[in-house]
C-alpha beads as a LAMMPS data file, in Angstrom:
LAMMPS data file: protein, C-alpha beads

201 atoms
200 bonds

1 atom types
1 bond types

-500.0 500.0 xlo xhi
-500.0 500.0 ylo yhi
-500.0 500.0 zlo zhi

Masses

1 110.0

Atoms # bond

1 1 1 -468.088 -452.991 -202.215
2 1 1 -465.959 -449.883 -202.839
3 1 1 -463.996 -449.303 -206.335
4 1 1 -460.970 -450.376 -204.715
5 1 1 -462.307 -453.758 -203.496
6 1 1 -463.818 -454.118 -206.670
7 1 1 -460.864 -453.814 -208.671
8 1 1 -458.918 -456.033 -206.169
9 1 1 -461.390 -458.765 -207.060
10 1 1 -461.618 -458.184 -210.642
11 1 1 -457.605 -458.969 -211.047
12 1 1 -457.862 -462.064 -208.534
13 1 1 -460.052 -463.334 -210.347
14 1 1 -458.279 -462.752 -214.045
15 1 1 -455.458 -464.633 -212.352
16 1 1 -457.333 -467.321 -211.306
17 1 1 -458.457 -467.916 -214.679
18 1 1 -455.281 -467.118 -216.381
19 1 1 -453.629 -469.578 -214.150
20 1 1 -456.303 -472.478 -214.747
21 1 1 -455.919 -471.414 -218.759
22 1 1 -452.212 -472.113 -218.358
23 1 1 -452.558 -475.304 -216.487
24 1 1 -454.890 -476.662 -219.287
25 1 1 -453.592 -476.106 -222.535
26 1 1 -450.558 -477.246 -220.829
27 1 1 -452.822 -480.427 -220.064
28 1 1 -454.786 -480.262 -222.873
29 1 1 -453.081 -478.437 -226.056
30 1 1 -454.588 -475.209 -227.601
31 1 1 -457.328 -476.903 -229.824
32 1 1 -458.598 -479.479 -227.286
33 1 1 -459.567 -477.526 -224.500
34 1 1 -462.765 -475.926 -223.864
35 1 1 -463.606 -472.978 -221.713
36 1 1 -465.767 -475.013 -219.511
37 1 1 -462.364 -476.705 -218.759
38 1 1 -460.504 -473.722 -217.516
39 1 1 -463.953 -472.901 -215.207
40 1 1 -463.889 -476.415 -214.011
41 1 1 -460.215 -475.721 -213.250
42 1 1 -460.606 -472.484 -211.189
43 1 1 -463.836 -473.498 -209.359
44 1 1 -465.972 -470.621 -211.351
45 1 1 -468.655 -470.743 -213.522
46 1 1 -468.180 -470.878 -217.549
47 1 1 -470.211 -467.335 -217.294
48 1 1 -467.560 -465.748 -215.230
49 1 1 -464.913 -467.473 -217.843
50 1 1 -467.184 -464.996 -220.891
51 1 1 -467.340 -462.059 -218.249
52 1 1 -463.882 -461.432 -217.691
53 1 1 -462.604 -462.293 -221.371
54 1 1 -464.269 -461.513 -224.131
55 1 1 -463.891 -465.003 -226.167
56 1 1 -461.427 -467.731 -225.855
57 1 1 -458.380 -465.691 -227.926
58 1 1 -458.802 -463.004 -225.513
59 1 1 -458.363 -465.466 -222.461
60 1 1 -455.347 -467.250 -224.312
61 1 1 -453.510 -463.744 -225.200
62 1 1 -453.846 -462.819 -221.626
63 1 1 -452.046 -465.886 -220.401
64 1 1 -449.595 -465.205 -223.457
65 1 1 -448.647 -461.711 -221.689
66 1 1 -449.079 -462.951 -217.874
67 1 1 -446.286 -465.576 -218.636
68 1 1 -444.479 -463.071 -220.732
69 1 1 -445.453 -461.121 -217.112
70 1 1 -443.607 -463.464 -215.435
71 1 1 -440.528 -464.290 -216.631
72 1 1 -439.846 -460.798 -216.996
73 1 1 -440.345 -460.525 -213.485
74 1 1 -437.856 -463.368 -212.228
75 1 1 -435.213 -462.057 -214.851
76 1 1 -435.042 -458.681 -213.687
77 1 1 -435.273 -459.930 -209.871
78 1 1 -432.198 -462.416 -210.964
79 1 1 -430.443 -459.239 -212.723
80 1 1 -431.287 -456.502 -209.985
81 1 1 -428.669 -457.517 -207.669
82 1 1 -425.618 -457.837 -210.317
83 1 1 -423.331 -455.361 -211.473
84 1 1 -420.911 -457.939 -213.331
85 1 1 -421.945 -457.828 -217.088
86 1 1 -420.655 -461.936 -216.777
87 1 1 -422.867 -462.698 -214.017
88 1 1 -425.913 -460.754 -215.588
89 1 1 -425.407 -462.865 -218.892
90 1 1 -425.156 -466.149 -217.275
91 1 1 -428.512 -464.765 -214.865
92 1 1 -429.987 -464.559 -217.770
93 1 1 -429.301 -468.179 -218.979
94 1 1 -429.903 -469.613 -215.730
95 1 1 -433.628 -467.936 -215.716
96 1 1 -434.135 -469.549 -219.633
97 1 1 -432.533 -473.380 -218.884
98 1 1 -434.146 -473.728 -215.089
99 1 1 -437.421 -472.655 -216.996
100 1 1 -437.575 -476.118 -217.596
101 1 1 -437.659 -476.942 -214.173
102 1 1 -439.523 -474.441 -212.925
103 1 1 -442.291 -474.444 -215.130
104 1 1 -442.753 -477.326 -216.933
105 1 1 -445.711 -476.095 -218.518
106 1 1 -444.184 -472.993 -219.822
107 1 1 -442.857 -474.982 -223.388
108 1 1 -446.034 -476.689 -224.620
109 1 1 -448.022 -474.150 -223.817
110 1 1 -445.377 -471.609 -225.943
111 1 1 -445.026 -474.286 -228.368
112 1 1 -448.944 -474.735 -228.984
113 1 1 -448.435 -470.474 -229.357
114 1 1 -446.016 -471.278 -231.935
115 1 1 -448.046 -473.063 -234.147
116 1 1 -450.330 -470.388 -234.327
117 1 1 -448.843 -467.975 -235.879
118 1 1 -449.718 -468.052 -239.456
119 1 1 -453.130 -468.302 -238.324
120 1 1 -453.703 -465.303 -235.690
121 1 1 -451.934 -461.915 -236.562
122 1 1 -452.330 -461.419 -232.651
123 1 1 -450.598 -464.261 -231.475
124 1 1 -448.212 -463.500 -233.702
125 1 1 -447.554 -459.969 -232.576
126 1 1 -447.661 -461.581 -228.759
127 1 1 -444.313 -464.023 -229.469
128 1 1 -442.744 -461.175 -231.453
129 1 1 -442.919 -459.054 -228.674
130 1 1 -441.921 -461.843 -226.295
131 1 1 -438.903 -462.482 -228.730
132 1 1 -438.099 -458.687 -229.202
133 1 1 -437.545 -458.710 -224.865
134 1 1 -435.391 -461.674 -225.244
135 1 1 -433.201 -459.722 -227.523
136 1 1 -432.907 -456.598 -225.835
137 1 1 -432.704 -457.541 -222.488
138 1 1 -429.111 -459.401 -224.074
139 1 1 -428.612 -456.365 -225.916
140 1 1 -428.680 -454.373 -223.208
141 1 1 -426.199 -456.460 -221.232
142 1 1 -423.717 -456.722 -224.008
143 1 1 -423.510 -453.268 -224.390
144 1 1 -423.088 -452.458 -221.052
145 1 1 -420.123 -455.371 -220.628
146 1 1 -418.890 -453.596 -223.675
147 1 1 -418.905 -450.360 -222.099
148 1 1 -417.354 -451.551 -218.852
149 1 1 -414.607 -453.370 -220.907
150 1 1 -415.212 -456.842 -220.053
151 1 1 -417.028 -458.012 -223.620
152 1 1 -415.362 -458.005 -226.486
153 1 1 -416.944 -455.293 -229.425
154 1 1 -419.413 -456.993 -231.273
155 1 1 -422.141 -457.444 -233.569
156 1 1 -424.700 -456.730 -230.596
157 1 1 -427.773 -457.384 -232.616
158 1 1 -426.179 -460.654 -234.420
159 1 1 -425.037 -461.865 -230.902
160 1 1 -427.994 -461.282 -229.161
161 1 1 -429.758 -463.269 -232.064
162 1 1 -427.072 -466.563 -231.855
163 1 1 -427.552 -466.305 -227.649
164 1 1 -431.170 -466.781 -227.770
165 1 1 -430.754 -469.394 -230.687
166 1 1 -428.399 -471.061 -228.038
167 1 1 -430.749 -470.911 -225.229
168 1 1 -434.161 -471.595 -226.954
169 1 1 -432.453 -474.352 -229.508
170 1 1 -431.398 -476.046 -226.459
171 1 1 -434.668 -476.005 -224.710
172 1 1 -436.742 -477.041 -227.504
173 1 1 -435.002 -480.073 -228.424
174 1 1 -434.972 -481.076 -224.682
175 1 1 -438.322 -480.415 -224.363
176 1 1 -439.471 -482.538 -227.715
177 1 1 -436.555 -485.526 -226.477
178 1 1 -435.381 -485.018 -222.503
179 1 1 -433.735 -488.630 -223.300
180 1 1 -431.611 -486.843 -226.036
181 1 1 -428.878 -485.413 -223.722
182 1 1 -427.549 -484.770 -220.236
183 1 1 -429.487 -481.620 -219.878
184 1 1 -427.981 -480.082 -217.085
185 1 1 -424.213 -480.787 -218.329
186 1 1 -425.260 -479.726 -221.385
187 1 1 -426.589 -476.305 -220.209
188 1 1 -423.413 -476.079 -218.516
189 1 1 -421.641 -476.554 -221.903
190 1 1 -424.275 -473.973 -223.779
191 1 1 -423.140 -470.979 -220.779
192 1 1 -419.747 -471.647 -220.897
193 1 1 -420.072 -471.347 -225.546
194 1 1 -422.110 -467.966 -224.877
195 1 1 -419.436 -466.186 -222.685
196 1 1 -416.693 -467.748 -225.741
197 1 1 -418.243 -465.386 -227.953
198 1 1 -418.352 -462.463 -226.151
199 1 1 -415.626 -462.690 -223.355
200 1 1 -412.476 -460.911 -223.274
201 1 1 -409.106 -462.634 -223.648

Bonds

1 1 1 2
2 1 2 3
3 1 3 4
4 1 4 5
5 1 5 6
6 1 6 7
7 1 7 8
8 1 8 9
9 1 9 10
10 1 10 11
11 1 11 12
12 1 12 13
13 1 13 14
14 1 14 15
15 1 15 16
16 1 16 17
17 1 17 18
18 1 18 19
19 1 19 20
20 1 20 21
21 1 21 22
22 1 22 23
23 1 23 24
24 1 24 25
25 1 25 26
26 1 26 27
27 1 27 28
28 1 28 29
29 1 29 30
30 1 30 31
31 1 31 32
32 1 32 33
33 1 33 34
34 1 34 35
35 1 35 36
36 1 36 37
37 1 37 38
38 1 38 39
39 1 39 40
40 1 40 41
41 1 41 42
42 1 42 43
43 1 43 44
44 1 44 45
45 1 45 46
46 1 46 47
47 1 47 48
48 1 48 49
49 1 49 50
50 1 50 51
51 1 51 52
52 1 52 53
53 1 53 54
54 1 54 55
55 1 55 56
56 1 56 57
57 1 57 58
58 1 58 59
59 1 59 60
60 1 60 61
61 1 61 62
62 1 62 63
63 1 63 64
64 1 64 65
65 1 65 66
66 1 66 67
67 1 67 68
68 1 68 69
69 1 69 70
70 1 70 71
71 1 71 72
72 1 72 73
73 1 73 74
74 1 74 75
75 1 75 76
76 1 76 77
77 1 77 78
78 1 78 79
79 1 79 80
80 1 80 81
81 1 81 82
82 1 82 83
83 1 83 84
84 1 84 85
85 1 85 86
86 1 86 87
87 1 87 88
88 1 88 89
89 1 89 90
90 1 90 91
91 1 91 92
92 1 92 93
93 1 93 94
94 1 94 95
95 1 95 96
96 1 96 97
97 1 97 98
98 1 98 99
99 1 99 100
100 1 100 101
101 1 101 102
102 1 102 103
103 1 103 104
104 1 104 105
105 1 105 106
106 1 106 107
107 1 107 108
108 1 108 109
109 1 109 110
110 1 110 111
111 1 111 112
112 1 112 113
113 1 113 114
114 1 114 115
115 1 115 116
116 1 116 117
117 1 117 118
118 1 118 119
119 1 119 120
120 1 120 121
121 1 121 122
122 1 122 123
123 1 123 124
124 1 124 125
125 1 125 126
126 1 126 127
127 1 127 128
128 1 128 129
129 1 129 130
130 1 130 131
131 1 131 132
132 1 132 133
133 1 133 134
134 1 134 135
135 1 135 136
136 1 136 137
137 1 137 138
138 1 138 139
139 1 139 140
140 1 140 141
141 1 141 142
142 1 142 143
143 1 143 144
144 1 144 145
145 1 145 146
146 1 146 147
147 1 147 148
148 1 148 149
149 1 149 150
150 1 150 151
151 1 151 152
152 1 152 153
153 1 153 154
154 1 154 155
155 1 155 156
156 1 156 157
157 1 157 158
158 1 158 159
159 1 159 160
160 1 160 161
161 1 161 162
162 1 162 163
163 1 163 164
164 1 164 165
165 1 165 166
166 1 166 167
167 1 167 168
168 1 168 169
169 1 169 170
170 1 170 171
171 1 171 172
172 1 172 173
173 1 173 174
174 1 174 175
175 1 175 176
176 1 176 177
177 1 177 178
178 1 178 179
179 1 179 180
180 1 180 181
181 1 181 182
182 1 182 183
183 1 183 184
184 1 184 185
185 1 185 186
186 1 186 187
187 1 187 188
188 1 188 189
189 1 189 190
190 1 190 191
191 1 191 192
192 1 192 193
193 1 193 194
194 1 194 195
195 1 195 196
196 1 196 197
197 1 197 198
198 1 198 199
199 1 199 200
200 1 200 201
């Protein structure tokens, strides 16, 4: 097997396993799985689980980053083909709410991330990078509506802090009660509050 074919299989099978880890602890929760049940899930031994990540942190922060991976990924598909600063800001609320739908997974497992943060300085660092993207990436579109003259001036770092309090506040208490509202009216509601703030009269 040449380097090349090597390498290929090294990364298949990292995703493999990344995507097994993600299905679990979706399943399972971050303290009740074991790594025999993420080999059980991809159909590989627990050895190959140890040779491709060094211990069971190592396996979780790589399916932190892979779904970090991700949704970057779909957001700057979503965003590629925009130019208005409107539509990029409501892309970018579509690609948080249909999350939901999408990948239904996503929340626990984030959630079970959550709740380790006063106990892992890594994890930590992980969902403040995650949170740090989420922030810019608004940022970024802000400034450019600001530039183009479509946003109102404003407090860019401030706004891009109540947005993603919009979106993720939203999420979160849909997630923990999806009897609690009309979700999809009230995502409707949340987009339409977001360009209040920022729109032009």
């Amino acid at each position: 097997m040449n380097e090349r074919s090597k390498g290929d299989l090294i990364n298949q099978r990292r995703s493999q396993l990344i995507r097994a880890a993600y299905k679990v602890v979706g399943q399972k929760g971050y303290y009740d799985f074991t790594i025999r049940d993420i080999a059980r899930e991809a159909g590989l031994s627990t050895g190959l689980v140890h040779y491709y990540f060094k211990n069971r942190e190592d396996l979780l922060l790589n399916l932190l980053k892979e779904m970090n991976a991700n949704l970057k990924h779909y957001l700057n598909k979503a965003l590629s083909v925009l130019e208005d600063p409107r539509d990029k800001l409501l892309a970018f609320c579509d690609q948080a709410f249909d999350l939901v739908d999408r990948e239904k997974a996503y929340f626990y497992v984030l959630i079970d991330f959550w709740a380790q943060i006063n106990h892992n300085n890594r994890i930590r660092q992980a969902n403040v990078k995650l949170f740090q993207s989420y922030r810019n990436e608004i940022a970024a579109i802000l400034e450019e509506g600001t530039v183009k003259g479509v946003f109102m001036a404003v407090d860019v770092k401030l706004t891009s802090v109540i947005i993603i309090s919009l979106i993720q506040g939203t999420i979160i208490q849909y997630v923990i009660d999806n009897e609690a509202f009309d979700y999809r009216a009230y995502t409707g509601k949340m987009k339409e509050q977001i360009l209040s703030i920022v729109i032009k009269e």
